[in-house]
C-alpha positions, 0 to 999 in steps of 0.5 A: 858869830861864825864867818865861815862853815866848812861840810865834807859830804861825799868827798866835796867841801862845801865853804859857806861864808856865812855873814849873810846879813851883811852880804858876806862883807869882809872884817878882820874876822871874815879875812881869817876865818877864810884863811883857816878855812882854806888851811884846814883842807890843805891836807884832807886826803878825803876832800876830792872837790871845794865849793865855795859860797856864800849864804844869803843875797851874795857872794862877797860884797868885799871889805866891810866898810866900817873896817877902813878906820882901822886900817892906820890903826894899830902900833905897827905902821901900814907899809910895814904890815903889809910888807910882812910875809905871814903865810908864805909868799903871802900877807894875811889878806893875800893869803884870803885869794891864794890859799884857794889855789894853794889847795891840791884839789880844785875849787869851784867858786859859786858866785851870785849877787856881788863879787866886789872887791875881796869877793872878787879876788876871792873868787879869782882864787878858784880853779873854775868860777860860775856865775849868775848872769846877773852876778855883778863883779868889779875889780872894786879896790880903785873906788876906795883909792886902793889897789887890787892887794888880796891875791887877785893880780896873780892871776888876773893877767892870765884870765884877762887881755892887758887893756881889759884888765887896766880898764876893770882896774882903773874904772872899778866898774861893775860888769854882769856874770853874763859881760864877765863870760867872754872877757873870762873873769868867770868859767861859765854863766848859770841861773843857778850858780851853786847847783851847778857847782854842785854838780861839777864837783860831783863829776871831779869828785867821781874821777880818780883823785890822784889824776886829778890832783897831779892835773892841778899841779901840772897846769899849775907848773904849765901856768906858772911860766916854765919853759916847753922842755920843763913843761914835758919833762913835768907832764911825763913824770906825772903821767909815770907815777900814775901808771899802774897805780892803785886809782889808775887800775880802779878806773879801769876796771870800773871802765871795763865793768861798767860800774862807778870806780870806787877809790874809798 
């Protein structure tokens, strides 16, 4: 059975977790079917904009509880498997959260139902994130004597206040998309998550592909801890190799003609 479909329309990849009978929980084969997912858009110059849902009552209800046995299992011992950089900076089940990130166009994740857990970290993989204001998300892992271990902490410390962050941890308590708004675990509350996304991904998907790809990496870098001098010396190479372009010259004559840039 198929974990994951992936429909390119209108330059927008809609990603659909499609294990809907059991609330898009994650067994080894949902956690791989999400990495192929998300590798193979790394390289689709015709994808502008991803969407990422799940079909049925949920996102994601994270880890497939019948998966836990098989956790020691196996001839290689835990801490060596974990340890192991299979794609990257990443193990398999990081690489679930950061291949989302990874991406050079933006994702938008459509979150309803739950978010537990790997569906919550899944989620933080996103660029923007709407929720239902009755979605319910948790940093689950403390639950199950774990801890968050699928990508999710990368981000977390700059979405989040530090004691925030530890109380979500510590507790695994379950917050509402409408509580989760001003703590910023997610970007906006809407009783329609995925129709919002949709039409989010529309207005990005209208903009000039190469600004708003050279505007992930930008923010990205910005984020990613450089210095003030780097950040500007960043931003204005980026800014020069848009100058003049072919997308940069189509949005101003879309601009001046009053019409929609075209950039196929």
């Amino acid at each position: 059975m198929a974990r994951v479909s992936v429909v390119v329309e209108d330059h927008i990849a809609k990603v659909t977790l499609t294990r809907g009978d059991k609330m898009n929980a994650v067994d080894p084969e949902m956690k791989s079917a999400v990495v192929e997912a998300g590798e193979s858009l790394l390289d689709r110059d015709d994808v502008r904009v991803v969407v990422l849902s799940g079909e049925g009552r949920a996102f994601c209800a994270g880890l497939d509880v019948s998966s836990f046995g098989e956790m020691s299992k196996g001839s290689i011992d835990p801490v060596r498997r974990m340890m192991v950089r299979t794609h990257g900076l990443s193990n398999i089940s990081q690489r679930f959260s950061t291949v989302w990130r990874d991406l050079p166009m933006p994702v938008i994740a459509a979150v309803h139902g739950v978010a537990y857990g790997a569906g919550c970290q899944l989620a933080l993989g996103a660029d923007i994130r709407i929720a239902a204001p009755d979605a319910r998300l948790s940093i689950m892992e403390m639950k199950w004597g774990l801890i968050p271990d699928m990508g999710g902490l990368a981000v977390l410390p700059k979405l989040l206040r530090r004691d925030m962050l530890r109380l979500l941890t510590y507790t695994a308590d379950v917050v509402s998309g409408e509580a989760a708004l001003p703590m910023g675990l997610v970007t906006e509350v809407n009783a329609d998550p995925l129709a919002r996304a949709m039409e989010i991904a529309t207005l990005i998907a209208g903009k000039s592909p190469s600004a708003i790809r050279a505007a992930k990496r930008l923010i990205d870098f910005a984020e990613s801890g450089a210095d003030e001098k780097a950040v500007l010396l960043e931003e204005s190479r980026e800014q020069a190799n848009l100058i003049g372009g072919a997308h940069q010259k189509e949005v101003i004559a879309a601009n001046l003609g009053k019409r929609a840039a075209n950039f196929d």
